[in-house]
C-alpha positions as YAML, in Angstrom:
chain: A
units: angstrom
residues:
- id: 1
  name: UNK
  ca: [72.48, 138.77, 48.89]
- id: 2
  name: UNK
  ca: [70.81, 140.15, 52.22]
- id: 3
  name: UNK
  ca: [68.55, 138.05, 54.26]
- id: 4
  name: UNK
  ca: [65.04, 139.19, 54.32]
- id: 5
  name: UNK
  ca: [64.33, 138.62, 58.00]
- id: 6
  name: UNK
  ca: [60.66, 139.39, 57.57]
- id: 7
  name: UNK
  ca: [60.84, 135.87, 56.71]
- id: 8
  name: UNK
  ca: [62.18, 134.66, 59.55]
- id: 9
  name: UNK
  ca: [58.34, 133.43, 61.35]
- id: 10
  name: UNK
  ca: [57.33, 131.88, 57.81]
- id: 11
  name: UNK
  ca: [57.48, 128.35, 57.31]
- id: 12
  name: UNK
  ca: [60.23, 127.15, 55.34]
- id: 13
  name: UNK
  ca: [58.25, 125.59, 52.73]
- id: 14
  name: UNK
  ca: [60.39, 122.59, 51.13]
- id: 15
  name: UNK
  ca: [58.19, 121.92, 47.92]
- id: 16
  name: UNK
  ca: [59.58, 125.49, 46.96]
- id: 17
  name: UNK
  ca: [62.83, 125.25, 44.79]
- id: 18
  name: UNK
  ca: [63.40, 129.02, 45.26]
- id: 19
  name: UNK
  ca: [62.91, 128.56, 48.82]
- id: 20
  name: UNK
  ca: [65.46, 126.35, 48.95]
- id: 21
  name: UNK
  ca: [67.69, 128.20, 46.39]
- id: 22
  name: UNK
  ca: [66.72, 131.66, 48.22]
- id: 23
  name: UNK
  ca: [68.59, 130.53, 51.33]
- id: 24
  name: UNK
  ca: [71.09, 128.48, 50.00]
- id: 25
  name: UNK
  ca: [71.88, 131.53, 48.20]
- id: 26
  name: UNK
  ca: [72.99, 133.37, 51.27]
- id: 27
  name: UNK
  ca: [75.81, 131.22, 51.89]
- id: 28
  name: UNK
  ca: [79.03, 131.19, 50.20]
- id: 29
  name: UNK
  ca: [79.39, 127.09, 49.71]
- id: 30
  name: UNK
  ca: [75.52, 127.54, 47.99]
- id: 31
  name: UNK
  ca: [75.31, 124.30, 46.40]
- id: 32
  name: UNK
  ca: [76.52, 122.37, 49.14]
- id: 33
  name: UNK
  ca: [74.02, 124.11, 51.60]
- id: 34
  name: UNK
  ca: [71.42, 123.28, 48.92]
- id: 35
  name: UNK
  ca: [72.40, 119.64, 48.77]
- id: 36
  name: UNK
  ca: [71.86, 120.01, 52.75]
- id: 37
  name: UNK
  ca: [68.10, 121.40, 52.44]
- id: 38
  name: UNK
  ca: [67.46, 118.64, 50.25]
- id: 39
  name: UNK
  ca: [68.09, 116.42, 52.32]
- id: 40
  name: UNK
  ca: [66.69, 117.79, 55.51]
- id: 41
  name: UNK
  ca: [63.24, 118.28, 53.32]
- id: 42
  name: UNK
  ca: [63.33, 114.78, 52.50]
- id: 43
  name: UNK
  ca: [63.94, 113.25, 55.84]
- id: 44
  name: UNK
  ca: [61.39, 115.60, 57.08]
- id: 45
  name: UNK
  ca: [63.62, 117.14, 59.67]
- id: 46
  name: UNK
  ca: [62.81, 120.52, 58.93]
- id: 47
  name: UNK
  ca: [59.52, 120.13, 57.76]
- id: 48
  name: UNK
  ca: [57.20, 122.73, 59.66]
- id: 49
  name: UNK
  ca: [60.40, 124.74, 60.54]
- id: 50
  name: UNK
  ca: [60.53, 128.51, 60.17]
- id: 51
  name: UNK
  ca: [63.00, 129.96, 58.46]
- id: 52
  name: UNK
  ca: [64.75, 131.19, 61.00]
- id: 53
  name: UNK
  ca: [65.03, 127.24, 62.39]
- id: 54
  name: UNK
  ca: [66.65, 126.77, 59.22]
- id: 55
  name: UNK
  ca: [69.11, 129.09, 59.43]
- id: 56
  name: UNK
  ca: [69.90, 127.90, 62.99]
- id: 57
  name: UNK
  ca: [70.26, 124.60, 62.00]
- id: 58
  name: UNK
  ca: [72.50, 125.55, 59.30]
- id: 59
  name: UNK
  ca: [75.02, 126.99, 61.76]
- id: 60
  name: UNK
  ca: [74.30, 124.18, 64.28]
- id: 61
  name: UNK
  ca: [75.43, 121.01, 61.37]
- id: 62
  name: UNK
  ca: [77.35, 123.01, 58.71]
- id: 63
  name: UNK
  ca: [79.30, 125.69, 61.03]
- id: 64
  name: UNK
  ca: [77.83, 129.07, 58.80]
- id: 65
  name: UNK
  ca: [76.81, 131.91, 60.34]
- id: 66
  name: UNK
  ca: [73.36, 132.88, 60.43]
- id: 67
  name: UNK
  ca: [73.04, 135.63, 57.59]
- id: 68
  name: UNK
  ca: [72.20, 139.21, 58.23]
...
């Protein structure tokens, strides 16, 4: 799945399960970047993050590429 980088300046919204499953989706190892929101949503770390902090942080803790 391509990224939809008109997204990127939205907030990341964490109460959203397909915003969580949209962009764990874009990743081959989905589930465990899924298990990875989930916990980043409940520790509030990303909370107020935009998308494109997301996928940042992604590549920053788990080592994937940002997705085109």
């Amino acid at each position: 799945m391509a990224r939809d980088m008109s997204r990127d300046r939205n907030l990341f919204n964490c109460q959203e399960d397909h915003e969580v499953n949209y962009v764990a989706g874009l990743y081959p190892d989905h589930q465990k970047v899924r298990e990875f929101l989930k916990a980043k949503c409940a520790s509030k770390e990303i909370y107020h993050s935009t998308h494109e902090k997301v996928y940042e942080l992604i590549h920053k803790e788990l080592g994937y590429p940002v997705p085109h």
